[in-house]
N, C-alpha and C positions, 0 to 999 in steps of 0.2 A: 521700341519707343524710347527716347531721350528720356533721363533724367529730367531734364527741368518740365517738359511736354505731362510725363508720369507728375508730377509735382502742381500743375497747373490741373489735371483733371482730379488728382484728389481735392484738391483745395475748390473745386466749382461744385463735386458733388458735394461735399462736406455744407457749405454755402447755399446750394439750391435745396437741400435739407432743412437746412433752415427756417429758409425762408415759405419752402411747402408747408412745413410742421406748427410755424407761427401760423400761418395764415388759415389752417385749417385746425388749428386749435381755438380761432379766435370765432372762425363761420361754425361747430362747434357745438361751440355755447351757447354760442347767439340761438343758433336753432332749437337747442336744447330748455330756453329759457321760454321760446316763442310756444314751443309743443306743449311745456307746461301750464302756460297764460293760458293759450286756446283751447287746446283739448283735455286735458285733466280737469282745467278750474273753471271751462266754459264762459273765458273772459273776464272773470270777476276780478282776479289779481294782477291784470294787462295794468302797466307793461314791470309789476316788478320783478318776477320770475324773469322777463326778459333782458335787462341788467343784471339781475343776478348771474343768470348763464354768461352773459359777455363778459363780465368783469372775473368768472371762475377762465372763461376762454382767455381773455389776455394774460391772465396770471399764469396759465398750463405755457402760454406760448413764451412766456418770460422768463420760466424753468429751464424749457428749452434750451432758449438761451444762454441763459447762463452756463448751461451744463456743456456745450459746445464751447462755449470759451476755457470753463475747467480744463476740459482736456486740451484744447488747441495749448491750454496755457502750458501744461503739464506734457505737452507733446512736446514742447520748444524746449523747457527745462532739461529733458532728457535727450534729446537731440545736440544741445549746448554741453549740455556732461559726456556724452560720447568721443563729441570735436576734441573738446579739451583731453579725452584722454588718449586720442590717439595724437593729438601734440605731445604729449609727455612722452611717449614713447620713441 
């Protein structure tokens, strides 16, 4: 496989990670929030348990996030410091 072919499938897996990891951090909590409303409190605290979990869910998927750009960021930084030193050379 190509260079840029190798470059394009990390870069999709890396991305479809993502976006699985959001989305099921965010379905999640949701559920987590619901199981608590319904089955533990027998309804009585519908629906704040239910916002609670969503909002603990979008915040997990927003770590996520972040932490995939950390590195993407810090994967460029070092990728940039390699070129350049093999320019010096």
């Amino acid at each position: 496989m190509s260079g840029v072919k190798k470059e394009f499938v990390h870069l999709l897996a890396n991305y479809g990670h993502v976006g699985f990891t959001f989305a099921t951090s965010i379905v999640l909590g949701f559920a987590g929030g619901v199981l608590l409303d319904q089955k533990v409190f027998n309804g009585k605290t519908a629906p704040w348990f239910t916002f609670i979990g969503l909002a603990f869910g979008i915040a997990a998927g927003y770590k996520t996030l972040l932490d995939v750009v950390r590195v993407a960021q810090a994967d460029e930084k070092r990728q940039a410091r390699e070129e350049q030193e093999r320019h010096e050379r």
